[in-house]
N, C-alpha and C positions, 0 to 999 in steps of 0.2 A: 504494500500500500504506500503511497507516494503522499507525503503530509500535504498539507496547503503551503501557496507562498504563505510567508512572515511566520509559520506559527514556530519556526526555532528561532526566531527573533524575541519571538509575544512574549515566549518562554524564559531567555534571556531577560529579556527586561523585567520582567513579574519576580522571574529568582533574585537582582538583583536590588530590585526595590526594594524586596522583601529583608533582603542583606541590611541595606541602608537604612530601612524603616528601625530593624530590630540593634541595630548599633547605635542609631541615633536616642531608642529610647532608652539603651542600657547607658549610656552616656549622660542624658539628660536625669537620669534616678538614681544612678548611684551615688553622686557626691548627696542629693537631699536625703536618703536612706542613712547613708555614713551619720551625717548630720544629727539625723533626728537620733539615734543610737547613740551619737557622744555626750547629746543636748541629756539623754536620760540617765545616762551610766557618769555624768560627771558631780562633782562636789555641789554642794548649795552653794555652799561658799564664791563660788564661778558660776552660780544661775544653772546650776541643774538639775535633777530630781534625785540623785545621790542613790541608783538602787544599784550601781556597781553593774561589772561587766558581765557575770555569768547570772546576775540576774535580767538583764534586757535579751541577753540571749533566749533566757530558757520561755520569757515570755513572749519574742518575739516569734520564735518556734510553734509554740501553742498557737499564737497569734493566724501564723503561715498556713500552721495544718489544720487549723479550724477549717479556714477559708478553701483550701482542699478538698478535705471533706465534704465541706458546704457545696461546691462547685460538683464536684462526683457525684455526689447521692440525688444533690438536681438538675443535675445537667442543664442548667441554664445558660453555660457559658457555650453551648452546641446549637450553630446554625442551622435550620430545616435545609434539607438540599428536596429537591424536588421530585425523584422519587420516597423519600420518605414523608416527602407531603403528599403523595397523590397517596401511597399506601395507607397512611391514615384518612385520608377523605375517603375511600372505598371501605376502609373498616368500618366507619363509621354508616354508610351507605346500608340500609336497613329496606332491601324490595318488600313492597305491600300486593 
């Protein structure tokens, strides 16, 4: 089977959007994540919540896999693609 013109192009550009998109956001989160974790684990005395480094850890851990969890058991964070929408509208489809 002979592809279309452009689609090793399409494909190219979508992988490395996808590259760009996902560097740019690791980029743009991590110094405010670092942040917010020094902001917590640092002394009052320096404006911070004082709960020390392996406590910010173990709560931010809970924090992560909560939200995990949460994400897995609802699958909320999953796009319908369009056979799994036609497959539920026919499930749902009740002849009289």
């Amino acid at each position: 089977m002979i592809p279309a013109p452009g689609t090793e192009r399409n494909r190219l550009v979508a992988t490395t959007a996808g590259l760009f998109l996902g560097g740019l956001a690791y980029v743009l989160t991590r110094p405010l994540g670092a942040s917010f974790a020094d902001w917590m684990s640092m002394p009052r005395e320096r404006g911070g919540l004082d709960w020390g480094d392996g406590r910010v850890s173990i709560v931010l851990f809970v924090v992560i896999a909560a939200f995990v969890a949460y994400l897995a058991t609802t699958r909320r964070d999953v796009q319908p693609t369009a056979d799994r929408a036609d497959a539920a509208d026919s499930a749902a489809f009740v002849p009289t």
